[in-house]
C-alpha positions as CSV (number, residue, x, y, z in Angstrom):
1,X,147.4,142.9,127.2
2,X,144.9,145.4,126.9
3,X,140.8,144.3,126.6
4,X,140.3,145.7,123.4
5,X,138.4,143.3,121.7
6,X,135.6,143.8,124.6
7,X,135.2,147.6,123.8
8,X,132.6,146.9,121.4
9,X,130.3,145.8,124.4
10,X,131.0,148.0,127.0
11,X,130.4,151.2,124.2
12,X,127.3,150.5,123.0
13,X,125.0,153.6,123.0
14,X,121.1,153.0,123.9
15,X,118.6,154.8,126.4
16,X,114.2,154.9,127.0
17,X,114.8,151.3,128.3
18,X,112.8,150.5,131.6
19,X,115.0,150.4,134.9
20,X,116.6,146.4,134.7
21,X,114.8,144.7,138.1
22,X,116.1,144.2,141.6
23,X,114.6,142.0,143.5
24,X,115.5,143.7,147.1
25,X,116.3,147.3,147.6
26,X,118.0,149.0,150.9
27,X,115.6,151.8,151.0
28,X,112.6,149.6,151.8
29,X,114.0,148.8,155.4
30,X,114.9,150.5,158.8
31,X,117.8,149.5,160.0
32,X,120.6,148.3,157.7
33,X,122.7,147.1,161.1
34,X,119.7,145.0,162.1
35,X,120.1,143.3,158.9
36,X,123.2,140.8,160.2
37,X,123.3,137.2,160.1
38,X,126.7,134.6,161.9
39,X,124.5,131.6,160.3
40,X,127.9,130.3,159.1
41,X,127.6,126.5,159.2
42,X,129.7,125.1,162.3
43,X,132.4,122.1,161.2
44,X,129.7,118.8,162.5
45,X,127.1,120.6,160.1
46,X,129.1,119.5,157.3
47,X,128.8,115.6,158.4
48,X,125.3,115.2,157.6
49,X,123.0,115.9,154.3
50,X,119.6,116.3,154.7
51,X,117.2,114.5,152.9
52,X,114.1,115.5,153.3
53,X,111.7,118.3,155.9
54,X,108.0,116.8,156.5
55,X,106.2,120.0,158.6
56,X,103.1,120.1,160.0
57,X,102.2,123.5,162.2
58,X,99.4,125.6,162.9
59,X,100.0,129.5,162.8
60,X,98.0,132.2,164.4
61,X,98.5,135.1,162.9
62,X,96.9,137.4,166.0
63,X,99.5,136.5,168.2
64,X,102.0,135.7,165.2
65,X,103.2,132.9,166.9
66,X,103.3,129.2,165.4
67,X,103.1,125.4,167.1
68,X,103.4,122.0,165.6
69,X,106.1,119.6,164.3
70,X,109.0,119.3,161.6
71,X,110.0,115.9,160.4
72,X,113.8,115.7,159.5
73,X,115.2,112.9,157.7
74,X,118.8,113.1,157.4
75,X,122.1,110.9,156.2
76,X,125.6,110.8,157.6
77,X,128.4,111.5,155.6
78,X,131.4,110.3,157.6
79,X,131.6,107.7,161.1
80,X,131.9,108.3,164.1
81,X,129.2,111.1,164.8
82,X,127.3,110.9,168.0
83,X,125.8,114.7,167.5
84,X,123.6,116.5,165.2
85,X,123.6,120.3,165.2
86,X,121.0,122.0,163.3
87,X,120.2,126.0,163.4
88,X,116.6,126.8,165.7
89,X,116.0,130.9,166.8
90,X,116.1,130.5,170.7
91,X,112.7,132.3,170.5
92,X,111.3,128.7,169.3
93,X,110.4,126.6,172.3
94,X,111.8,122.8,171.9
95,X,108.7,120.7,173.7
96,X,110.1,117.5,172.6
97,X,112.4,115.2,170.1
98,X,112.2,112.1,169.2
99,X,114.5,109.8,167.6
100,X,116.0,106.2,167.7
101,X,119.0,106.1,169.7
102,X,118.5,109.7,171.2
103,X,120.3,110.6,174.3
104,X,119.7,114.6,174.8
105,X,119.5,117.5,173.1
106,X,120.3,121.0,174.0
107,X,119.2,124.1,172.4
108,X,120.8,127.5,173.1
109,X,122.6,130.7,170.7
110,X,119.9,129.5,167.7
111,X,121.7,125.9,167.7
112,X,119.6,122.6,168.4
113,X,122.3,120.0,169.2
114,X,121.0,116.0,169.4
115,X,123.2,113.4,171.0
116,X,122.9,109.7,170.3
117,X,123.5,107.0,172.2
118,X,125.8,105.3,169.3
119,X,127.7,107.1,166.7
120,X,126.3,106.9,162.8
121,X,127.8,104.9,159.9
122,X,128.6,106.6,157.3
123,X,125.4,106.3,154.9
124,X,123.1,105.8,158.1
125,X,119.8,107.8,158.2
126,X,118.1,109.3,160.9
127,X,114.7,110.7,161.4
128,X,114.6,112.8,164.2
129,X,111.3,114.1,164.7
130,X,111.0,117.7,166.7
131,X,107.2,119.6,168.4
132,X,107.9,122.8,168.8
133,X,105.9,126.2,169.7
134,X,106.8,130.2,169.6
135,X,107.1,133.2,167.7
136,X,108.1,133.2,163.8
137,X,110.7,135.9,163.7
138,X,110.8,139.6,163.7
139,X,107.7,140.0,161.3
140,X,110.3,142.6,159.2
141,X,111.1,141.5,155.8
142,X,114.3,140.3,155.1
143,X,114.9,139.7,158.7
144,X,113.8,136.2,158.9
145,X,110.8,134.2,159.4
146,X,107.3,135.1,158.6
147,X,106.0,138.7,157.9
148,X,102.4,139.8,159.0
149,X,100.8,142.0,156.6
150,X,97.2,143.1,157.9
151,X,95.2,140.2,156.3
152,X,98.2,138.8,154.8
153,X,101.7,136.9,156.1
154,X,104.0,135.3,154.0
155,X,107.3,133.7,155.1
156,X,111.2,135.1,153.8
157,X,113.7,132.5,154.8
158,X,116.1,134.4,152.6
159,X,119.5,134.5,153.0
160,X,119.3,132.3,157.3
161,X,116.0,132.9,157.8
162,X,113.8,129.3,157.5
163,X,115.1,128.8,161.6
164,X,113.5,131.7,163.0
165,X,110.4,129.4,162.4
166,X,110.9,126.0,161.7
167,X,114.3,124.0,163.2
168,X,116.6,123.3,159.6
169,X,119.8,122.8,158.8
170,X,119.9,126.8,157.8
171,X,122.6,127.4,154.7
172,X,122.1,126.9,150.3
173,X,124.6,124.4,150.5
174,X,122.9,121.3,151.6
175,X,119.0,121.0,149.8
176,X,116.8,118.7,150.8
177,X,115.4,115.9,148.2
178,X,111.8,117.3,148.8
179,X,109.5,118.6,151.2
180,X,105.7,118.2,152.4
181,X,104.0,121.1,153.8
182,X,101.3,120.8,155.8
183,X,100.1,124.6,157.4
184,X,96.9,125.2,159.3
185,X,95.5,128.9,159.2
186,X,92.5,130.7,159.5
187,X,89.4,129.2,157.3
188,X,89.1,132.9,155.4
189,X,93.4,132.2,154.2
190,X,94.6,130.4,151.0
191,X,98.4,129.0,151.2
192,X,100.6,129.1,148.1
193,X,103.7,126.9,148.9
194,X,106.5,125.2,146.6
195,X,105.6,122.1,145.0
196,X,102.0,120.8,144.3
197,X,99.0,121.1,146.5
198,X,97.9,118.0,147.4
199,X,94.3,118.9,148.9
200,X,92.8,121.6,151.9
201,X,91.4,119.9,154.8
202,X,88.9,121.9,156.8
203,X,89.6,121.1,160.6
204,X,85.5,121.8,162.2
205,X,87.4,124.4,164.4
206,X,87.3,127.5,161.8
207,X,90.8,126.8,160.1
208,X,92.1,124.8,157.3
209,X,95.1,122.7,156.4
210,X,96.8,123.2,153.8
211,X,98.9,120.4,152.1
212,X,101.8,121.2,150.0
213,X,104.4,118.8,148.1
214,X,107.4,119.5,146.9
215,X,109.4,117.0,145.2
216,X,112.1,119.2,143.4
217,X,115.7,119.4,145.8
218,X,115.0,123.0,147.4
219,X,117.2,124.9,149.5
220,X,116.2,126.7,152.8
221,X,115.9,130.2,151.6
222,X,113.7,129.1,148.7
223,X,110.6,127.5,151.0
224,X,108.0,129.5,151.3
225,X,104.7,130.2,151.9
226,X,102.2,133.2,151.4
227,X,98.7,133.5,152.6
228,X,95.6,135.6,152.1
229,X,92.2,135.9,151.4
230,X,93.3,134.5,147.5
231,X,91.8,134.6,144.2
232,X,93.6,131.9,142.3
233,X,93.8,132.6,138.2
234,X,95.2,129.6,136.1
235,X,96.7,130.0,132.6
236,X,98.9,127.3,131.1
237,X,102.3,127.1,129.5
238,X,102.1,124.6,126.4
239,X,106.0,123.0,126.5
240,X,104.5,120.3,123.6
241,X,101.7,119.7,121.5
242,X,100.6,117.5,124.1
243,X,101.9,118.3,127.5
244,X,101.3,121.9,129.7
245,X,101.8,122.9,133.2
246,X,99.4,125.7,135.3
247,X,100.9,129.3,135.9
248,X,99.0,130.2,138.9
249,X,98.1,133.7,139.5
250,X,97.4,134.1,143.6
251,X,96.3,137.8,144.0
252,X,94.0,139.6,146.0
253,X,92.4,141.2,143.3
254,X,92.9,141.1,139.3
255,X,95.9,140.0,137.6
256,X,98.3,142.9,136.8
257,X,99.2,142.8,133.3
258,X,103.0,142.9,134.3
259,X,102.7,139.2,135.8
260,X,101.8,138.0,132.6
261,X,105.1,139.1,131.0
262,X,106.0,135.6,132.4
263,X,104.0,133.3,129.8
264,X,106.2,135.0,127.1
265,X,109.6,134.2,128.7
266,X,109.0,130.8,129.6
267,X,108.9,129.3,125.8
268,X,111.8,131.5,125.3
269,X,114.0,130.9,128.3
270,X,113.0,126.8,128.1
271,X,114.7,127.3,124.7
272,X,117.5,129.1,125.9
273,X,118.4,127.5,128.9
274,X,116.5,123.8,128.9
275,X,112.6,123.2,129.5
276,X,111.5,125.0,132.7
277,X,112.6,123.3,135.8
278,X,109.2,122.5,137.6
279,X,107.4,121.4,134.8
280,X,105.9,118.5,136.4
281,X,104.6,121.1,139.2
282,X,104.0,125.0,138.2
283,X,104.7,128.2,137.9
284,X,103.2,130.6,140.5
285,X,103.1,134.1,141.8
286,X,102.0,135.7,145.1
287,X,100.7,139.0,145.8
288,X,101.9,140.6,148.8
289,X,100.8,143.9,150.5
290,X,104.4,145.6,150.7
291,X,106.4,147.3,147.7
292,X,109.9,147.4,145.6
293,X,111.1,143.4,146.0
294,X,110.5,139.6,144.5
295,X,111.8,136.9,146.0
296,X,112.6,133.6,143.5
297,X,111.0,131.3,145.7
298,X,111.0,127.7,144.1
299,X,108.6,127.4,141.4
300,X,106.2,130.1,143.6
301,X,107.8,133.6,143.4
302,X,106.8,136.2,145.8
303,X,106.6,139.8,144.6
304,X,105.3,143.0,146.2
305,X,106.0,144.6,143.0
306,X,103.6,144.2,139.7
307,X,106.9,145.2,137.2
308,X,106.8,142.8,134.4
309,X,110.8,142.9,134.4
310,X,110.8,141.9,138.0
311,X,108.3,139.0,137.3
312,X,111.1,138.2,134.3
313,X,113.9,138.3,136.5
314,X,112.4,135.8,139.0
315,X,111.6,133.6,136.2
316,X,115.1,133.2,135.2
317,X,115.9,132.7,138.8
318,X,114.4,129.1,138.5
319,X,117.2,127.9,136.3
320,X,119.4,130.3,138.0
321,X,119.4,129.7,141.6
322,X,116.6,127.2,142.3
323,X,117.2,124.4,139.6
324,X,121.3,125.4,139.9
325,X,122.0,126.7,143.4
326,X,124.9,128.6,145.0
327,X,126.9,126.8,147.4
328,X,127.1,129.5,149.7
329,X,126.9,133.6,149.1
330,X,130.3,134.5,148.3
331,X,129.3,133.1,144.9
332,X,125.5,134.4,144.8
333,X,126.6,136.1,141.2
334,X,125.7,132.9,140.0
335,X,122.3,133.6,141.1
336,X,121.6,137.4,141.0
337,X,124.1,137.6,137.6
338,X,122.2,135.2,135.5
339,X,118.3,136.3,136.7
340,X,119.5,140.1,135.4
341,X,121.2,139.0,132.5
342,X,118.1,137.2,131.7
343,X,115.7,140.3,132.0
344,X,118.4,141.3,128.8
345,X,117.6,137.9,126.8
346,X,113.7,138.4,127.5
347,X,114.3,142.0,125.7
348,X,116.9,140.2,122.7
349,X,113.9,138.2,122.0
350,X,110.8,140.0,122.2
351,X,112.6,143.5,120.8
352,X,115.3,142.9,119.3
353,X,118.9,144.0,119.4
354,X,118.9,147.1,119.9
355,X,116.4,146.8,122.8
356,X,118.8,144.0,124.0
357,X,121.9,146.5,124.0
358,X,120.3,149.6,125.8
359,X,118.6,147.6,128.7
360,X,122.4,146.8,129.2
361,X,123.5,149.9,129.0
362,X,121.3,151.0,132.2
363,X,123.4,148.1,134.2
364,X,126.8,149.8,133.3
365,X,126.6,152.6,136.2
366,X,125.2,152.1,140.0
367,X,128.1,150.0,141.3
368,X,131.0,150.4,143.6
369,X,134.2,149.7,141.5
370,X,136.2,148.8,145.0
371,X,134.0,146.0,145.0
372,X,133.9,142.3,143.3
373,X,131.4,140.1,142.1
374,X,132.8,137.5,144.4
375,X,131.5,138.7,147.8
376,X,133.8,138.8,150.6
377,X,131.1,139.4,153.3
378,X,128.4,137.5,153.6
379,X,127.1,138.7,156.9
380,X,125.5,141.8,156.4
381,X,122.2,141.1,153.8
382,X,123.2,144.0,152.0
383,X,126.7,143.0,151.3
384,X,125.3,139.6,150.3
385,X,122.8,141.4,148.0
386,X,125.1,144.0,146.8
387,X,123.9,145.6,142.9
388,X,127.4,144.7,141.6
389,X,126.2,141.5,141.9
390,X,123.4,141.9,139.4
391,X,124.6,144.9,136.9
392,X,128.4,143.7,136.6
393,X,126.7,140.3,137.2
394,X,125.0,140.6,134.3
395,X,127.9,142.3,131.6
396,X,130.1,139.6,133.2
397,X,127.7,137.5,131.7
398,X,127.3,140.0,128.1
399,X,131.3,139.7,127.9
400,X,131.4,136.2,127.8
401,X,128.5,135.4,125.6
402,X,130.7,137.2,123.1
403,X,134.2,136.1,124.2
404,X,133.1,132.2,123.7
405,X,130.6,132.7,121.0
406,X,126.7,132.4,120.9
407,X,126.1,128.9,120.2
408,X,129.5,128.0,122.5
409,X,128.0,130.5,125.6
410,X,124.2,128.9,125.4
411,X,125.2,125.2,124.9
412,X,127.6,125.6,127.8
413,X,124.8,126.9,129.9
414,X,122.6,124.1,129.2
415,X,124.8,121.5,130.3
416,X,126.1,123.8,133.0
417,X,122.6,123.6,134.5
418,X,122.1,119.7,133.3
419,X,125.1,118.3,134.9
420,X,124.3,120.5,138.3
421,X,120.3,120.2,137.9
422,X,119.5,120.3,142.0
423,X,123.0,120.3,143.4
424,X,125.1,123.5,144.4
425,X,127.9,125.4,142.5
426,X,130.6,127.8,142.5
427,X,132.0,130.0,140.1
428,X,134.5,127.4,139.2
429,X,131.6,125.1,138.0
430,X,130.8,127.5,135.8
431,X,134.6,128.0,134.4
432,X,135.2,124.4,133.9
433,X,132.0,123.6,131.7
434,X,132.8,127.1,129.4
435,X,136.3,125.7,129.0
436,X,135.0,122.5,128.0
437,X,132.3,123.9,125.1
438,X,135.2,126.9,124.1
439,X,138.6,124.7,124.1
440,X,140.5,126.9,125.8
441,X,141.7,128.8,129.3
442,X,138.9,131.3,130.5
443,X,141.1,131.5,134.2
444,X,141.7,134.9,132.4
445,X,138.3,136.3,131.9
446,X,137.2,134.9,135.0
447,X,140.3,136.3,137.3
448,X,139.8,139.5,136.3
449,X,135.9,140.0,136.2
450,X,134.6,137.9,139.2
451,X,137.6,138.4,141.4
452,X,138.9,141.8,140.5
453,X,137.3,144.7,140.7
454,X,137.0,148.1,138.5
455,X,135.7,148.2,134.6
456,X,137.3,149.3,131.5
457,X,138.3,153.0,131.3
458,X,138.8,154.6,127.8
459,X,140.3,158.1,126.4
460,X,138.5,159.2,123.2
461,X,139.9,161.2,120.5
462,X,138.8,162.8,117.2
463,X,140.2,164.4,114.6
464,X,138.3,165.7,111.3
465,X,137.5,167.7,107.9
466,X,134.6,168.3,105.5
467,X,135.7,164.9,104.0
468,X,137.1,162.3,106.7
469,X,136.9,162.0,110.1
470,X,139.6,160.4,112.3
471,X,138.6,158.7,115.7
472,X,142.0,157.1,118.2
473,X,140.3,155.0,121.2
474,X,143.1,154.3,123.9
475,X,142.2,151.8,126.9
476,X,143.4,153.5,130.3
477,X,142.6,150.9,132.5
478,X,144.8,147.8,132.6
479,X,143.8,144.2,132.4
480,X,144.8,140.8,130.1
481,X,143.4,139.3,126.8
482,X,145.4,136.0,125.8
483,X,147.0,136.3,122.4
């Protein structure tokens, strides 16, 4: 059957809307082919979780190399495993590991592998504890590893990147239960991390540790930290009469008036969507010297863009992608869909409507129509990142708001990102909670929007007098509606 009743939303007629926000843009890098990843995680990397990452290094950011120690505490899943292979760039030098029951270890083509004497139980933990010295990466953004930015560095694990400086277990699927961050820099260098500082220690030698905890589940590509000659402005978000949590401002200067967009949309998406996810910690945002991207990073966004829209968009990406994460990229949509959608909602609410309906109407054009929201590659960072991802992303997301209903499509989301509140998901998550809240089959909707490609495709015609005017709307393009 044709999609008829959907016309409504894929017609609607606005423009003088700002550009919706992407958080990563090709033009902004060299060498698209450089930009490749085979971080796929081997079969014995699915035998283990990891529970938590305890680092402790010193970084120098003249010779942009780092040195110190990790701390990995990790579980097995199944008997029987005498090895633990976790993801290290061979540019890191292994001095040493130590751990009960160790045999060897090995580390060659960016794999660490650790033999034990005895197998593991299933349910046994491990701390394996790993020094380890050398360069952070290729200092290019999006690339991996830690970026040096005259006076500034700041780390982008995102999408394999947190092993071309500290040895991980490198992939969205498995997050760790927490982390504590301990980095020593430079005495003129403030660290934002995730989490909650817990104190700066000054070392008598002209540098500082910092000391960061997070005790939120975080994913790899969502550590971070940034560093620089800070200024550190504190505002709060009131979630009760009695109760508020800091939104730290860490810039290098004032506060651009775009990053404050973000104390209007947290009241509104905590009502949408559930209280903020980190309340118990903060809200930050870092200042970097580059331009055109944010990265969501776990309750500490980084942006080299002052956009207010962009700030917006990595708002929403705390729900969307750090409190509710994506399994692996094939289903980043979840992600990148939701965060854009959510630039929309921040418009519905503060604007109105019609506001609402032309910042959606920007997203209708700039994709490929060959491709899908499901992404089939997930090696090349641009194929991961692709904009179909966050325009069609985002009408997927328009379409079935008003296919289930409003109060069906917002309730679902709630308990959507309740029931998976620091796990992983995949698009069929998602399906199976909107069934529940809507009563019905959505295989339909979803079939045809995540996993087929192309949009609706209409024929207009028009017929008239002094008196009447006759309009015939015909659907070209095929696709199914249930009865």
């Amino acid at each position: 059957m044709k999609l008829s009743l959907l016309i409504v939303f894929f017609i609607t007629i606005g423009l003088g809307e700002p550009a919706p926000a992407i958080h990563c843009q090709k033009k902004h890098h060299t060498s698209h082919e450089k930009l490749k990843f085979n971080r796929d995680l081997l079969p014995e990397q699915n035998l283990y979780d990891i529970l938590y990452y305890a680092l402790d290094v010193s970084i120098n950011p003249i010779s942009e190399t780092i040195s110190g120690s990790v701390i990995i505490t990790l579980k097995a899943k199944a008997d029987g495993i005498t090895e633990i292979i976790l993801d290290a760039a061979d540019h890191l030098a292994i001095e040493d590991i130590s751990s009960a029951e160790l045999s060897i270890f090995s580390h060659s083509d960016d794999r660490l592998t650790i033999v034990y004497t005895n197998s593991l139980s299933e349910g046994e933990e491990k701390e394996i504890v790993i020094h380890y010295h050398g360069g952070t990466g290729s200092g290019v953004a999006w690339e991996g590893g830690i970026v040096y930015s005259g006076s500034q560095l700041y780390s982008l694990n995102c999408p394999y990147g947190m092993s071309d400086w500290i040895p991980c277990k490198d992939h969205p699927s498995d997050k760790a239960n927490g982390m504590d961050i301990k980095v020593s820099l430079p005495e003129s260098y403030v660290v934002a991390s995730n989490g909650v500082r817990s104190g700066i220690t000054d070392n008598g030698d002209g540098t500082r540790t910092h000391h960061w905890i997070e005790s939120y589940p975080i994913a790899t590509y969502l550590f971070n930290i940034s560093a620089a000659s800070y200024n550190e402005t504190v505002e709060y978000f009131h979630y009760s009469e009695t109760d508020s949590m800091p939104i730290i401002y860490f810039t290098t200067g004032t506060v651009p008036s775009g990053f404050h967009y973000v104390e209007t949309a947290l009241p509104i998406f905590s009502n949408l969507f559930g209280l903020y996810p980190f309340v118990d910690e903060k809200f930050a945002i870092n200042k970097v010297s580059s331009t055109g991207w944010a990265m969501e990073h776990q309750n500490n966004v980084t942006t080299a863009t002052t956009s207010g829209m962009t700030q917006v968009h990595e708002l929403g990406h705390q729900w969307f992608g750090d409190k509710v994460t994506t399994r692996d990229w094939q289903h980043g949509w979840l992600n990148e869909g939701f965060a854009t959608y959510s630039e929309a909602l921040y418009k519905e609410a503060t604007q109105g409507t019609s506001s609402y309906h032309s910042y959606m109407n920007q997203m209708k054009w700039g994709w490929n129509d060959n491709n899908t929201v499901f992404t089939t590659d997930t090696i090349g960072v641009w194929d991961i990142f692709d904009i179909i991802i966050y325009y069609k992303g985002a009408w997927v997301n328009h379409m079935l708001r008003h296919t289930v209903g409003d109060s069906t499509y917002f309730e679902a989301l709630r308990d959507y990102l309740d029931i998976y509140s620091g796990g992983n998901v995949v698009t069929e998550d998602l399906e199976a909670v909107m069934e529940s809240h809507y009563g019905t089959d959505l295989n339909w909707f979803f079939d045809q929007w995540i996993y087929g490609n192309g949009h609706p495709e209409y024929d207009f015609l028009w017929a008239g007098s002094l008196s009447k005017l006759k309009i015939g709307i015909s659907q070209q393009s095929t696709g199914s509606y249930p009865d």
